[in-house]
C-alpha positions in Angstrom: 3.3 19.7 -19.2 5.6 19.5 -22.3 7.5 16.2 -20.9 7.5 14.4 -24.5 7.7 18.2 -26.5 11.3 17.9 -28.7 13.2 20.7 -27.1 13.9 23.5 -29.0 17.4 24.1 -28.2 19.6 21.9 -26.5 22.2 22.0 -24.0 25.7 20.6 -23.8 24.6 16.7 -22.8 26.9 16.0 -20.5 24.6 16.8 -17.9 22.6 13.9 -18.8 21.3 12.9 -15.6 19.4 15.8 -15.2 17.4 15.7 -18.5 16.9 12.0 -17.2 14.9 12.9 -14.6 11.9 14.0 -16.5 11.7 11.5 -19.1 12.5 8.5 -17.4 9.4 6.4 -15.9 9.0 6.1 -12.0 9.8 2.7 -11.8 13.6 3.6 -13.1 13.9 7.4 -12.1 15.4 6.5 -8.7 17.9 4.3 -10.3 19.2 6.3 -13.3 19.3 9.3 -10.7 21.2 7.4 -8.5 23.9 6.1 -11.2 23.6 9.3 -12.8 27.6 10.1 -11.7 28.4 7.2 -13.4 26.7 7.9 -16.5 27.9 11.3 -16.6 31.8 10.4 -16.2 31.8 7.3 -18.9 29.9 9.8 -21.4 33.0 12.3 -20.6 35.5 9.7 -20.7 34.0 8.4 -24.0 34.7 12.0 -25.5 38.0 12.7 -23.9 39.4 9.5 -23.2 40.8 10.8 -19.6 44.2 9.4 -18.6 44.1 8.2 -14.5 44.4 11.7 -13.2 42.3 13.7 -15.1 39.4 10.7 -14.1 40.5 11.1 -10.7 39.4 15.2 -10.8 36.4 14.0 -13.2 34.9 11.8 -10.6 35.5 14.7 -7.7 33.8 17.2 -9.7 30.8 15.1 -10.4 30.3 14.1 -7.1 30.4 18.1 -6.1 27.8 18.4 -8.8 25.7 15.6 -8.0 25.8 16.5 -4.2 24.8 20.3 -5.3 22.2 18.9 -7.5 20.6 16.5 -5.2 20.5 18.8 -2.4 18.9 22.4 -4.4 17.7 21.5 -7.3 15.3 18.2 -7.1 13.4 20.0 -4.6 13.0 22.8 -7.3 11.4 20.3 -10.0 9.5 18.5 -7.6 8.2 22.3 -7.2 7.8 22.1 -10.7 6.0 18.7 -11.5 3.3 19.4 -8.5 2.2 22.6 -10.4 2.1 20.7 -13.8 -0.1 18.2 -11.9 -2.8 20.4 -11.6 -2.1 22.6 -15.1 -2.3 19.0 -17.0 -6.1 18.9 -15.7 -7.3 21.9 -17.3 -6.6 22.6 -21.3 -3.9 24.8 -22.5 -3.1 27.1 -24.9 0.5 27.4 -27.3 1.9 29.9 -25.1 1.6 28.0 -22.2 3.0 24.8 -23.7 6.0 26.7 -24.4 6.1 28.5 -21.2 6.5 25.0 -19.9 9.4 24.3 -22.3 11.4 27.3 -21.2 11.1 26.6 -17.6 12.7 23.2 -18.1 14.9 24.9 -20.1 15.8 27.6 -17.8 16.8 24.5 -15.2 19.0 22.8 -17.2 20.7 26.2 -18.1 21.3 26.4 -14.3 22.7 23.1 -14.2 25.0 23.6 -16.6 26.4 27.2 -15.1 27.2 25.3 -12.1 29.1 22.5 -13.7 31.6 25.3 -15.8 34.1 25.7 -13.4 34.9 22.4 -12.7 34.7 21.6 -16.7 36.9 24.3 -17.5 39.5 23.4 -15.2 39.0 19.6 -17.2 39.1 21.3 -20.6 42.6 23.0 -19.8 44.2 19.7 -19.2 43.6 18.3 -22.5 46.2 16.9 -24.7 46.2 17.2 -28.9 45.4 13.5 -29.0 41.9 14.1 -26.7 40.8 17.1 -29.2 41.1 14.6 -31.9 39.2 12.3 -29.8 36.6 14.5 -29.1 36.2 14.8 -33.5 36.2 11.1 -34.1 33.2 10.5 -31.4 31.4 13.6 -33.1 31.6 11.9 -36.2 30.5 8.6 -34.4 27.3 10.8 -32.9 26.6 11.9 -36.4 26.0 8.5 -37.4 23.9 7.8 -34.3 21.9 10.7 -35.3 21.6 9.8 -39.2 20.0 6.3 -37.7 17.6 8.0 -35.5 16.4 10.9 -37.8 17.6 10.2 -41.3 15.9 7.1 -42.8 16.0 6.5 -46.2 12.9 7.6 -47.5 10.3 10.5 -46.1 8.1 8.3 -45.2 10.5 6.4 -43.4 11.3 9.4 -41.2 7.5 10.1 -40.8 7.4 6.7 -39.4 10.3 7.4 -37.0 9.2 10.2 -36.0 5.4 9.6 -34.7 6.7 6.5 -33.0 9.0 8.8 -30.9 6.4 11.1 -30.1 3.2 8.6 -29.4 5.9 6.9 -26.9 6.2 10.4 -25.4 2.8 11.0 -25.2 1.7 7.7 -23.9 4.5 7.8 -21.3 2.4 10.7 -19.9 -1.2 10.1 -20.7 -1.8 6.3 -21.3 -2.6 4.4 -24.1 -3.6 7.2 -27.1 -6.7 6.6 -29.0 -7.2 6.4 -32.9 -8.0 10.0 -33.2 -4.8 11.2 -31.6 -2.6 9.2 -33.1 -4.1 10.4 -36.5 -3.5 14.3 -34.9 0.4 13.3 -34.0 0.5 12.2 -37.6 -1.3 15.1 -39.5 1.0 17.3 -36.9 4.3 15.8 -37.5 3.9 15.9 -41.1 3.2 19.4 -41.6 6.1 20.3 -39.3 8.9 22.7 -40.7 11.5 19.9 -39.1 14.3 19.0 -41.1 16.9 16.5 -39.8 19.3 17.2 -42.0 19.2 21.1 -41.0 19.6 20.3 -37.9 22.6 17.5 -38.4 24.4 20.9 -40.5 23.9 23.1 -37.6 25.1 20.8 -35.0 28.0 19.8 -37.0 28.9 23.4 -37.5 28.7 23.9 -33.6 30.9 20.9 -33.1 33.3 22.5 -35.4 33.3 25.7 -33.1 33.7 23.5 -30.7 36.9 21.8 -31.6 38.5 25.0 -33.0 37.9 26.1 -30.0 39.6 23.3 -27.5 42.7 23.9 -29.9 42.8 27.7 -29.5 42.5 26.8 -25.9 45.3 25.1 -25.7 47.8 26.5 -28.0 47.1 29.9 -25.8 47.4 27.7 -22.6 44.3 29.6 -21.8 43.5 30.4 -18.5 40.5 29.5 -15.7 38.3 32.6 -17.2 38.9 32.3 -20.8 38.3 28.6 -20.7 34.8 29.4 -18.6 34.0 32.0 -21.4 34.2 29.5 -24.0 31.9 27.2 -22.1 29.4 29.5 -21.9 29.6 30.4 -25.2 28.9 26.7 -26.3 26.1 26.9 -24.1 24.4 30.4 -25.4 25.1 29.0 -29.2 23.4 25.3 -28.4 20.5 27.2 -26.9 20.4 29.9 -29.6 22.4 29.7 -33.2 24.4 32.6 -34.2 23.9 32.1 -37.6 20.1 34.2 -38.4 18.9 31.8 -41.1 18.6 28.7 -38.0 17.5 30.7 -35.6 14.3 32.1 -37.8 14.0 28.1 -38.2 14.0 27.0 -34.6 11.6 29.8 -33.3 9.2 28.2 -36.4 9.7 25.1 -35.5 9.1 26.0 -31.6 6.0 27.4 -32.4 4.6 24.4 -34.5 5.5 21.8 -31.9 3.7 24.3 -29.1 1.1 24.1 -30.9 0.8 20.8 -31.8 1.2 19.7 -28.0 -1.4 21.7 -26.9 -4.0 20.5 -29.4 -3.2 16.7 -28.6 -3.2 17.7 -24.8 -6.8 19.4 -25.4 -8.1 16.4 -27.0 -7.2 14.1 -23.8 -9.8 12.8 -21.9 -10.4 13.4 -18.2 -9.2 9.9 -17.8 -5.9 10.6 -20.0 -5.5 13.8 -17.9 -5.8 11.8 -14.7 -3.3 9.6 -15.5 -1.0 12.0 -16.5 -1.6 13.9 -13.5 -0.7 10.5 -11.9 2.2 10.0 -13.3 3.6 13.8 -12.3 3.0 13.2 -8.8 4.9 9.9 -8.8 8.0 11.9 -10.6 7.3 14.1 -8.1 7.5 11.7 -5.1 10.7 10.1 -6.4 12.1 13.1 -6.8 11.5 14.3 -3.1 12.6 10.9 -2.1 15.9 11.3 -3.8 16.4 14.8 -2.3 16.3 13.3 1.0 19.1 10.9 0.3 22.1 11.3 1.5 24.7 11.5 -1.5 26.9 8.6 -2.0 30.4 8.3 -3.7 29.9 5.2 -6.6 32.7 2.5 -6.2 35.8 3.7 -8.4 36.8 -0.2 -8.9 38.6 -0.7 -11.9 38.3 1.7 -15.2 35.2 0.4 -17.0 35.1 -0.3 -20.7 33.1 2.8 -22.0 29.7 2.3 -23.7 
């Protein structure tokens, strides 16, 4: 139900793919699933800049996690999409919206446990000269993010802002009317969001981050300390340690909740037929992809990284 609702806490991205598969339309879900592996290793390489073996174990452990993905967990948000199907026909209440949230939230936390072995075992190879990678493309996302969320003026960002989430909305419901639009508006501008809040707490993790890859290796920590750390990335991406941004996520949880269920409730039965629609096609393409068989992306020759 909350397909276009900003998360409220997110995960480490390099499962990607995963997060794909609910916002992508059905025309291209298929496809990005199915070059998901390759996604997922040029986004890795773009942070760690892997020399030929450490690819080599990137690739294997990707395909182990696609494989695992395809085969248990599709089935599970295919599940998941044919009871939204029928919940995005009836009206819903805040509670609910953000029920929806944790679920998909729940899933990707899943996702990620799975991948931490294999990304540990990645993280223990690095070299001084990949930790310092890893800063300069933080500092290159930073930028990214000032683009997306930081215009110059407030209304600027307003702007921004509502376009994202009419595009979410519409990928769900259709085409919104005036009304709507004017409630995404009125909503988005009373919300507690502040980008740059948000770029100071996610540079703050990346510096945790990067510390920690450096304690890592001067200990030449092993298999389990290296998993610990990864999960405490995790736990700190879904849930800040510092009180102050945590008091300001739940807040800002709560507003967009709300604020998706009243646009939600003012859908027409047509709207909410169309979104139901659109569910059960993600759904189908995800039962289709299930049933694949997983297979290996050609190697060829090391790509230029996007």
């Amino acid at each position: 139900m909350s397909v276009f609702l900003p998360q409220r806490r997110r995960l480490r991205p390099w499962i990607i793919a995963a997060v794909a598969l609910l916002l992508a339309g059905c025309s291209a879900l298929r496809l990005v699933y199915n070059q998901g592996q390759t996604f997922a290793y040029w986004w890795l390489d773009g942070y760690f800049d892997f020399d030929v073996e450490q690819g080599n174990r990137a690739r294997d452990a990707l395909s182990d996690w696609f494989r695992w993905h395809r085969a248990t967990q599709l089935p599970d948000y295919a599940a998941l999409l044919a009871q939204a199907q029928r919940q995005i026909l009836q009206d819903i209440t805040p509670a609910e919206v953000c029920r929806w949230s944790d679920e998909l939230r729940r899933r990707l936390e899943v996702a990620y446990a799975h991948g931490v072995p294999a990304l540990a075992d990645l993280l223990r190879t690095l070299r001084p000269e990949q930790v310092r990678q890893v800063e300069r493309r933080y500092r290159k996302a930073d930028d990214d993010f000032r683009n997306d969320y930081l215009q110059a003026t407030r209304t600027e960002q307003l702007e921004a802002a509502n376009k994202r989430t009419v595009s979410r909305a519409e990928m769900v419901y259709g085409r919104l009317d005036d009304a709507q639009r004017k409630l995404i508006a009125d909503g988005i501008a009373a919300s507690p969001f502040d980008a740059r809040r948000w770029l100071v707490e996610r540079q703050a993790r990346q510096r945790e981050i990067v510390d920690t890859l450096r304690a890592l290796q001067a200990a030449r920590a092993d298999a389990a300390r290296a998993e610990a750390a990864l999960r405490v990335f995790a736990a700190h991406a879904v849930l800040s340690p510092r009180p102050a941004y945590r008091e300001y996520q739940q807040r800002l949880y709560e507003h967009n909740c709300a604020l998706v269920a009243r646009l939600h409730n003012s859908t027409s039965a047509e709207q909410r037929r169309h979104g139901a629609e659109r569910l059960k096609g993600w759904e189908d393409d995800l039962r289709a992809l299930a049933a694949q068989r997983h297979t290996e992306p050609d190697r060829g020759e090391r790509l230029d990284r996007p």
